[in-house]
C-alpha positions as CSV (number, residue, x, y, z in Angstrom):
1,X,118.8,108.5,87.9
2,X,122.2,109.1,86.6
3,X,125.6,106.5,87.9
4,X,126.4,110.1,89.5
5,X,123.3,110.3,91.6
6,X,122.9,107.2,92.3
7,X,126.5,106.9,93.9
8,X,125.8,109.9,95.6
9,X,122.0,109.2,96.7
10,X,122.0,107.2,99.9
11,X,125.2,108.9,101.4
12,X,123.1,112.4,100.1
13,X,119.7,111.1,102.0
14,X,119.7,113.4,105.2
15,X,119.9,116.4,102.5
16,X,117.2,115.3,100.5
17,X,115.1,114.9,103.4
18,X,115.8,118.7,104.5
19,X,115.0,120.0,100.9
20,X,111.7,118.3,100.5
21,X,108.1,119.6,102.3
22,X,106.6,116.1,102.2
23,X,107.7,112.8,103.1
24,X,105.1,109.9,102.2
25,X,105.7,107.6,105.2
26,X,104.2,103.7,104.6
27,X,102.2,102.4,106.5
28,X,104.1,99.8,108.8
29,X,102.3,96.8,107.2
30,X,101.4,97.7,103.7
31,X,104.6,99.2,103.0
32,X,106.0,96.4,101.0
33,X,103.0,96.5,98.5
34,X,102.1,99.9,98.7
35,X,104.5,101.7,96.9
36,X,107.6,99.5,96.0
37,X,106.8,99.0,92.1
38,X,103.1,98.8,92.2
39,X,102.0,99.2,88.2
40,X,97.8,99.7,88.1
41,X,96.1,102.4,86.3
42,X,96.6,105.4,86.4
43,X,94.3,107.4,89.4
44,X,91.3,108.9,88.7
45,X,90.0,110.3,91.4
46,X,91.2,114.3,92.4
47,X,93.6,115.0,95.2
48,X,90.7,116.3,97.7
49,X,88.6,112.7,97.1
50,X,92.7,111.1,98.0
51,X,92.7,113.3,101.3
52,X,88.7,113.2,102.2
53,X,88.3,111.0,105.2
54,X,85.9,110.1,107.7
55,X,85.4,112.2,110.9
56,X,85.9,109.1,113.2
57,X,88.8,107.7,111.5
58,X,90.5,111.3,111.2
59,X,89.9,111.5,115.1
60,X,91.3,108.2,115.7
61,X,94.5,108.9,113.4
62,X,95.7,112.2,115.5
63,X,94.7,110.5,118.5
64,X,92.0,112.8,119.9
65,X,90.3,110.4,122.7
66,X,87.6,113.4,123.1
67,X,86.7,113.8,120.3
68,X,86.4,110.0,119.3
69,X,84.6,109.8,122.0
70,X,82.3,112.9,121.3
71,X,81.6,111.0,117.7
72,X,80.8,107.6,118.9
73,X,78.4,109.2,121.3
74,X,76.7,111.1,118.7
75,X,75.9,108.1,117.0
76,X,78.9,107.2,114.6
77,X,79.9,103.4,114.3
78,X,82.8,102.2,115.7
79,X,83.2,99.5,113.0
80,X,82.6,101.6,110.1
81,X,85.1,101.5,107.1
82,X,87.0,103.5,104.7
83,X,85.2,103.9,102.0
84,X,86.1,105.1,97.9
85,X,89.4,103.7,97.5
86,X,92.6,104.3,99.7
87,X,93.1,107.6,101.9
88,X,96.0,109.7,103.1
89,X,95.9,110.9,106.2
90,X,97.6,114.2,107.4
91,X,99.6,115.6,110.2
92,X,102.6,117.1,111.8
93,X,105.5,115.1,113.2
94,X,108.8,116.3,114.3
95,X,108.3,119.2,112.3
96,X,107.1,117.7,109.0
97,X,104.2,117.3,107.3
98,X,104.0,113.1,107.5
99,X,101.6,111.2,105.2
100,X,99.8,108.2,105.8
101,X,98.0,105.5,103.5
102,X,95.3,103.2,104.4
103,X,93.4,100.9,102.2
104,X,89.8,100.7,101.7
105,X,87.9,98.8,104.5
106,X,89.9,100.1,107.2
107,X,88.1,100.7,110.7
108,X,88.9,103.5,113.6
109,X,90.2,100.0,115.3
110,X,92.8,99.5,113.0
111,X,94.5,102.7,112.6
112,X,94.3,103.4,116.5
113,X,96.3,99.8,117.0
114,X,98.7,100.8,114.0
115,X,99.2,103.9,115.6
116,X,99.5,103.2,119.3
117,X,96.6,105.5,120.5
118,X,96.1,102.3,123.5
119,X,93.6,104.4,125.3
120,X,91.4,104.9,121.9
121,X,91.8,101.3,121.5
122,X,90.1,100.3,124.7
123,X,87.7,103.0,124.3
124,X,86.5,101.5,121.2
125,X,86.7,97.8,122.0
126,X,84.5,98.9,124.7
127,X,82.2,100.9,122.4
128,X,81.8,97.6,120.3
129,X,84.4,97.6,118.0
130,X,85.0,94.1,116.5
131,X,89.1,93.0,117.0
132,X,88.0,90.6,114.1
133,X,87.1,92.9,111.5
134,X,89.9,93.0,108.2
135,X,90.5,95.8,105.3
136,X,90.4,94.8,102.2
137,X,93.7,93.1,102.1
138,X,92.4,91.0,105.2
139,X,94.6,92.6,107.6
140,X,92.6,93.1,111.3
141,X,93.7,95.7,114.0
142,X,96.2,92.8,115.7
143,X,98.0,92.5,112.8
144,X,98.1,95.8,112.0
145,X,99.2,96.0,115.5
146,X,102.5,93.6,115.2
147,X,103.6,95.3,112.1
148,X,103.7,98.6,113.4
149,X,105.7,97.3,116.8
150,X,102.9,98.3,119.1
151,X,103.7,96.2,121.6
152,X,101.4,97.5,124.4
153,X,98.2,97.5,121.7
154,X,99.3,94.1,120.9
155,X,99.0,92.7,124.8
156,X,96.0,94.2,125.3
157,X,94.4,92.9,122.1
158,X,95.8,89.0,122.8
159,X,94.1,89.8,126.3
160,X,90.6,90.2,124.1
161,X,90.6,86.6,122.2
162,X,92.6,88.1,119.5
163,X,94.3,85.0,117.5
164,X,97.8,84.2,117.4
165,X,97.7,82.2,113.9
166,X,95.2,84.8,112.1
167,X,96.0,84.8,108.4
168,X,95.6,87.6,106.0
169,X,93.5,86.7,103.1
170,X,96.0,87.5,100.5
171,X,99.6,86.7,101.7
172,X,98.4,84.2,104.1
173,X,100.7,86.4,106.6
174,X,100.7,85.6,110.5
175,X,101.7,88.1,113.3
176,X,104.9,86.7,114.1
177,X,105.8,86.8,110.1
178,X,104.4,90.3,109.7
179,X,106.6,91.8,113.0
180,X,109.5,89.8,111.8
181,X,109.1,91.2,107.9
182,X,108.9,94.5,109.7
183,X,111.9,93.7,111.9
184,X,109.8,94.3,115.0
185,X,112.1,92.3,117.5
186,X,110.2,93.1,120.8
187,X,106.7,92.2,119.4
188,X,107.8,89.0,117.5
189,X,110.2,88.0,120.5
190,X,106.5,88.5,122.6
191,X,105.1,86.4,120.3
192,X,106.8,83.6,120.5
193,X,106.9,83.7,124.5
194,X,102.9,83.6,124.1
195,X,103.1,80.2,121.7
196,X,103.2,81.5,118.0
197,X,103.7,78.8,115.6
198,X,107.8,79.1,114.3
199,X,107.0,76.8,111.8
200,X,104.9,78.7,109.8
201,X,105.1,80.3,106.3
202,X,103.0,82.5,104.0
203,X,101.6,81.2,100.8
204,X,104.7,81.9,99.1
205,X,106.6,79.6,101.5
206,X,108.9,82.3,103.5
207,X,108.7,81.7,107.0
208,X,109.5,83.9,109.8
209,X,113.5,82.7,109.5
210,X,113.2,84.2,106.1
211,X,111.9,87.8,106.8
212,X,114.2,87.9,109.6
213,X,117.6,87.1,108.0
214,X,116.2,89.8,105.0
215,X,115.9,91.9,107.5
216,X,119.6,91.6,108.8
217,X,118.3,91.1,112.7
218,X,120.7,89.0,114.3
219,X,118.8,88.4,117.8
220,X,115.5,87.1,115.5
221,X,117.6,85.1,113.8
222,X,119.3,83.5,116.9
223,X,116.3,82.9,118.6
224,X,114.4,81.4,115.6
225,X,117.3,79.2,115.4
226,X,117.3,77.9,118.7
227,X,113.3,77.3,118.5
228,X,114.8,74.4,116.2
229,X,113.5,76.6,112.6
230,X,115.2,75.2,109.2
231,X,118.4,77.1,108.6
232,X,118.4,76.5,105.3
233,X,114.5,76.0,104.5
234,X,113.2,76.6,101.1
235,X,110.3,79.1,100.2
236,X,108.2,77.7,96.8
237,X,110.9,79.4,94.3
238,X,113.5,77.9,96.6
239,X,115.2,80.7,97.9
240,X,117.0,79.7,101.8
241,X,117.2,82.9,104.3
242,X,120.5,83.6,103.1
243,X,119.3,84.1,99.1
244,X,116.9,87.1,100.4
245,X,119.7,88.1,103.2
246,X,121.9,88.4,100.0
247,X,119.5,89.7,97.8
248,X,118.4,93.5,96.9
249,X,114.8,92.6,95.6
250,X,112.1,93.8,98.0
251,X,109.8,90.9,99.5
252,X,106.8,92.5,97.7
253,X,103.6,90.3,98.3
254,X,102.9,88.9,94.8
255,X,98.8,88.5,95.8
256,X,98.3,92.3,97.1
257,X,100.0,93.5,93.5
258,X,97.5,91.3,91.8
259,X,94.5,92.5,94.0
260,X,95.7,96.2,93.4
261,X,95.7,95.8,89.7
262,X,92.4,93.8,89.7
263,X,90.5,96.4,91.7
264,X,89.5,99.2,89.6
265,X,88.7,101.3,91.7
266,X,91.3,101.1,93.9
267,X,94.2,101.0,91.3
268,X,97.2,101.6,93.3
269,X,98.9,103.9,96.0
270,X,101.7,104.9,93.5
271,X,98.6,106.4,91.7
272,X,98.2,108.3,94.8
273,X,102.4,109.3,95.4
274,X,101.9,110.8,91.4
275,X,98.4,113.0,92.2
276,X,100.4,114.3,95.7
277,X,103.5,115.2,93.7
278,X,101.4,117.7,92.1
279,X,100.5,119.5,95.1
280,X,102.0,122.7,94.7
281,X,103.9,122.5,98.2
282,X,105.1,119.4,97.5
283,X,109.0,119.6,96.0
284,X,109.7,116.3,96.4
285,X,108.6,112.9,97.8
286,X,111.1,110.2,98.8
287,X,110.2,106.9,100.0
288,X,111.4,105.9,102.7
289,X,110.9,102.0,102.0
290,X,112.6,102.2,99.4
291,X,115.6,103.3,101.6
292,X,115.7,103.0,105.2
293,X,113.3,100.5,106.3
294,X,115.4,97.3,105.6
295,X,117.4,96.4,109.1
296,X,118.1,99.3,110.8
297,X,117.1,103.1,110.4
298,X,120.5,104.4,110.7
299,X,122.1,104.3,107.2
300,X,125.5,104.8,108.6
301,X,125.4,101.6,109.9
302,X,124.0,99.4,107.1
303,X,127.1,97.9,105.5
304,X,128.3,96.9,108.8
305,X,125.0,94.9,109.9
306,X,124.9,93.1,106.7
307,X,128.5,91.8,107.0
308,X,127.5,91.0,111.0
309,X,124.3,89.3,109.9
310,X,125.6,87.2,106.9
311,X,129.3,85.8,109.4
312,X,126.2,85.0,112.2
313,X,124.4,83.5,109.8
314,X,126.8,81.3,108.2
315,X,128.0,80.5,112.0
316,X,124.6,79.6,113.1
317,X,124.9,76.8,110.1
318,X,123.3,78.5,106.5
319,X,124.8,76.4,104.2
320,X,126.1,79.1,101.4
321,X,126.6,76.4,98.4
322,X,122.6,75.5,98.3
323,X,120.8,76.5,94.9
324,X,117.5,77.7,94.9
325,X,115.0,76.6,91.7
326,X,116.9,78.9,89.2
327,X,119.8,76.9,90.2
328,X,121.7,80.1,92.1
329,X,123.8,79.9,95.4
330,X,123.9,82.7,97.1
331,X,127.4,83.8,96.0
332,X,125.4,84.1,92.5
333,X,122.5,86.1,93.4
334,X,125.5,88.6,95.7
335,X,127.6,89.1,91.9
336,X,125.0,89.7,91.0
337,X,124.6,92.6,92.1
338,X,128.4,93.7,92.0
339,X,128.9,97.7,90.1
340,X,131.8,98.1,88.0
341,X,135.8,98.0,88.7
342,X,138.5,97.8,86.8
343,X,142.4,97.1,87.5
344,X,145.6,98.8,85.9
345,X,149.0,98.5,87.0
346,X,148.0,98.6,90.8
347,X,145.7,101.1,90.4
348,X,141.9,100.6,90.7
349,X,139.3,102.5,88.7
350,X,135.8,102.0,91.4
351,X,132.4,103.1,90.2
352,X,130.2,103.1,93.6
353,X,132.8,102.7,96.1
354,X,130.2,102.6,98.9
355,X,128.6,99.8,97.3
356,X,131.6,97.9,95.8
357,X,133.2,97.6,99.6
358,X,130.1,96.5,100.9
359,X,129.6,93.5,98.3
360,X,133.2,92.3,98.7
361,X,133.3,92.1,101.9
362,X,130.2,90.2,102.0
363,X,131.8,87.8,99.5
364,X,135.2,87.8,101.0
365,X,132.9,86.8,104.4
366,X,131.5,84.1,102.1
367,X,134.2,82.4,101.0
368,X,136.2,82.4,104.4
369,X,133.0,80.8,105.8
370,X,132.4,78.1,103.6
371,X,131.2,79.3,100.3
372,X,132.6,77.0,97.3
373,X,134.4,79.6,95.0
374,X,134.6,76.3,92.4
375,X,130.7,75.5,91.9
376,X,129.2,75.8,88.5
377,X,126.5,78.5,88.9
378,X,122.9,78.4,87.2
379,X,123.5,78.6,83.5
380,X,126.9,76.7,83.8
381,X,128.8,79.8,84.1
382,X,131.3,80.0,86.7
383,X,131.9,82.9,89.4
384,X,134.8,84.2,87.2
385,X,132.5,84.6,84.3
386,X,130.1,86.3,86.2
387,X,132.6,88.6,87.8
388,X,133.3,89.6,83.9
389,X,130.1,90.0,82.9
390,X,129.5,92.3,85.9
391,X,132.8,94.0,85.2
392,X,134.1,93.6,88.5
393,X,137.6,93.0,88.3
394,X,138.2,93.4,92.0
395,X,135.8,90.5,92.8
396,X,137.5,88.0,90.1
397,X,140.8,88.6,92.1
398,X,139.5,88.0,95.6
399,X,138.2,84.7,93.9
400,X,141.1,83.9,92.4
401,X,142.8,83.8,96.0
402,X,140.6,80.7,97.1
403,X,140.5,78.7,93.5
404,X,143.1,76.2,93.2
405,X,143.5,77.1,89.0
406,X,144.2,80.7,89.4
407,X,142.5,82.7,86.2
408,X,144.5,85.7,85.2
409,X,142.4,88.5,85.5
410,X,142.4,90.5,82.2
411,X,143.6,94.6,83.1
412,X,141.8,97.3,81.3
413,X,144.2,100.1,80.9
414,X,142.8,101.3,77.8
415,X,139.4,101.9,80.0
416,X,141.3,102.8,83.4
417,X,143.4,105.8,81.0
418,X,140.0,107.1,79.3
419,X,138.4,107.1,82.8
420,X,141.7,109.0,84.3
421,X,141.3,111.0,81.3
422,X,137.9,112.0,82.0
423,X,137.3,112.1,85.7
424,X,141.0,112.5,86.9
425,X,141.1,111.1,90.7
426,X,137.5,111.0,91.0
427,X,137.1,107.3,91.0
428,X,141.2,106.6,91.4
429,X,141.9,104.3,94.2
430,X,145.1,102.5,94.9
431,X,144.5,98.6,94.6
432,X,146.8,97.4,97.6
433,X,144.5,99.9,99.5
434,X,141.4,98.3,98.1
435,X,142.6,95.0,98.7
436,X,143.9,96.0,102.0
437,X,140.7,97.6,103.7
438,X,138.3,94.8,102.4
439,X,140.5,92.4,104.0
440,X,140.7,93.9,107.4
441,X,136.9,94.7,107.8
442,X,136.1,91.1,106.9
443,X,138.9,89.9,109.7
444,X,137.2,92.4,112.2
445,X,133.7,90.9,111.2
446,X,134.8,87.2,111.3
447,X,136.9,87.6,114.4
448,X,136.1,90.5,116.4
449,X,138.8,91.9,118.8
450,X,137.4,91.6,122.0
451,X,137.5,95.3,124.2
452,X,139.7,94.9,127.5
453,X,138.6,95.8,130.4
454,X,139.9,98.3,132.9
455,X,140.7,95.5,135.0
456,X,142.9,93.7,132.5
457,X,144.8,96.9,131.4
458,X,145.7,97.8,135.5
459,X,146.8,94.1,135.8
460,X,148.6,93.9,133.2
461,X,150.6,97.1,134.1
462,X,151.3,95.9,137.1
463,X,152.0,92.4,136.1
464,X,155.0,94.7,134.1
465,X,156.1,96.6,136.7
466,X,156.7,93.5,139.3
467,X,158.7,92.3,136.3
468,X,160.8,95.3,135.9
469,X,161.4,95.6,139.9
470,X,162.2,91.6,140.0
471,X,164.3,92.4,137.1
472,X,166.1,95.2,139.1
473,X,167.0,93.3,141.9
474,X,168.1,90.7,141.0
475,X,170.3,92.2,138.7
């Protein structure tokens, strides 16, 4: 992807989604090791294998009580499994063709309670379906439930002797941890009404504090907080909430990638994603996880929640000068991610605007809530030098404005010219401008204004106008 498309891709995502046929959507609690970077070998088996399913567990997936029913009657297992690798399942929503994957070992039980069908649920439970049973990631219908936000599913399952501490095999990942690494407020909120442990982490060490300050949810994050959760716990590479809140890396589950690759026959779902991209109706595929499925769904409001989440986060007491086994704070890992901009003569030259305003104010948030802009980072570098190797010019001079020895920060003109030279305006901004907006949405962030009330506008006006008549009077 070229600097141009990538600028241009997540602002350019609801037309992408128009021109494409087929949009691969991940399955609620797979998605972070199902498609995000998975490397096996490549698939063998032919698209029609990829799309041949079970009767039952095609019945369950549209949500065809009938003819579940029909099938269980005539003799097919409630408990049976998916069998031959991974499947995609089919069908129509909203008006587009919407694809599914589920992993070998699945049951009718599962995909019903991932997909909400309650009613097939009961049906089957009733019909002998075990609650217990797990895929073969270890996932069971409950969690498979909890990650999908099937709140209702979930109930009735907990009602059935399902467990509240149930661990996958692999991850070691509870419900509460998967709803809250899916950002499933109302079912991990349940959860914790019902007695889930708070306390608990996955075999990697991230605990439910963790997937919910990655995932930018402020009312998780309170209530974790107030259930007496580590602020500033460490997972086992030492990484507190606020590195993964501050962090672009996916949370991809190091022991599915390992399974995938380790299971022949299985390889991976991305082997899957390239044998559908030759379908002749397909134009293009676009994962979603990839995009939309951190925090909120709107993209239009993503900036804005992150600089919410970090100025709650830091209020609730993250302590943003903590270093994690690499030895990075989380200012690090955030320049870390900084694109370029330069600085000439009060002019700015910003590549990824969108992405450059949404950084700095995160850092400007930082530093006005505690961040030490003085601390030696990992390596012994210090946030200047990391601002230079990033190219970032913007950055040094917001720094600059809370280090008591000011560094000058080097102007490019020769660069800013050649770049004016090539692309006139196109990435020409004024730097007081710049300067000016990051500022204010920081303040805003930090300090919202409070909206009035009708009240308090009417008595205020007439506060004023018993002044003016007093005024009148008694002049």
């Amino acid at each position: 992807m070229t600097e141009d498309e990538d600028i241009g891709f997540a602002d350019g995502l609801a037309e992408i989604k128009n021109k494409c046929r087929h949009l691969i959507v991940l399955n609620e609690v797979y998605r972070v090791g199902f498609y995000q970077g998975q490397c096996g070998k490549p698939f063998s088996s032919d698209e029609n294998e990829v799309l041949d399913v079970q009767y039952l567990h095609q019945a369950v997936f549209d949500g065809n009580l009938e003819h579940t029913q029909l099938l269980v009657k005539a003799g097919e297992d409630p408990n049976q499994k998916l069998r031959g690798g991974p499947k995609i399942f089919t069908c129509v929503q909203d008006g587009w063709k919407m694809m599914y994957g589920y992993f070998e070992g699945t049951t009718p039980l599962m995909i019903a309670s991932q997909r909400g069908h309650l009613k097939i649920v009961k049906f089957l439970r009733n019909q002998g379906a075990i609650i217990g049973k797990t895929d073969c990631l270890g996932f069971n219908a409950f969690l498979m439930a909890c990650g999908s936000n099937q709140l209702d599913v979930c109930r009735y399952l907990f009602r059935h002797r399902t467990h509240l501490e149930f661990r996958d095999e692999l991850n070691g990942m509870t419900p509460l941890l998967v709803a809250c690494r899916a950002g499933n407020e109302a079912v991990a909120k349940w959860l914790i009404e019902e007695g889930a442990n708070v306390h608990v982490c996955d075999f990697t060490g991230k605990g439910a504090l963790h997937f919910a300050a990655w995932n930018y949810n402020i009312p998780l994050m309170q209530l974790l907080v107030s259930k007496f959760v580590k602020i500033n716990s460490k997972d086992r590479d030492g990484n507190t909430p606020l590195h993964l809140m501050l962090s672009d890396s996916p949370l991809e589950p190091p022991a599915t990638e390992e399974f995938l690759e380790q299971k022949k026959e299985v390889d991976t779902i991305k082997g899957i994603l390239e044998t559908m991209a030759k379908m002749k109706d397909a134009n293009i595929i676009v994962d979603l996880g990839l995009t939309i499925r951190r925090g909120t769904e709107d993209i239009m409001v993503k900036s804005d929640e992150k600089w919410k989440s970090l100025s709650v986060f830091l209020k609730l007491g993250a302590d943003p000068n903590v270093r994690n086994r690499e030895g990075k704070t989380p200012l690090q890992v955030l320049l870390e991610g900084l694109p370029e901009a330069y600085i000439s003569k009060g002019r700015a030259i910003v590549f990824q605007p969108n992405r450059n305003q949404e950084l700095l104010v995160l850092l400007l948030i930082l530093l006005k809530l505690g961040e030490d802009p003085e601390m030696k980072l990992a390596g012994g570098i210090t946030s200047n030098d990391l601002c230079q190797l990033q190219k970032n010019a913007l950055a040094q001079r917001i720094l600059n404005r809370y280090k008591n020895n000011v560094d000058d920060v080097i102007e490019n003109d020769d660069f800013v010219q050649k770049t004016i030279a090539m692309y006139g305006s196109k990435y020409l901004l004024k730097l007081k401008q710049v300067e000016s907006e990051i500022e204010s949405l920081s303040n805003m962030i930090i300090e919202p204004v409070r909206r009035r009330s009708l009240f308090e506008f009417m008595y205020d006006g007439i506060t004023e106008l018993y002044r003016y008549v007093d005024s009148v009077v008694s002049g």
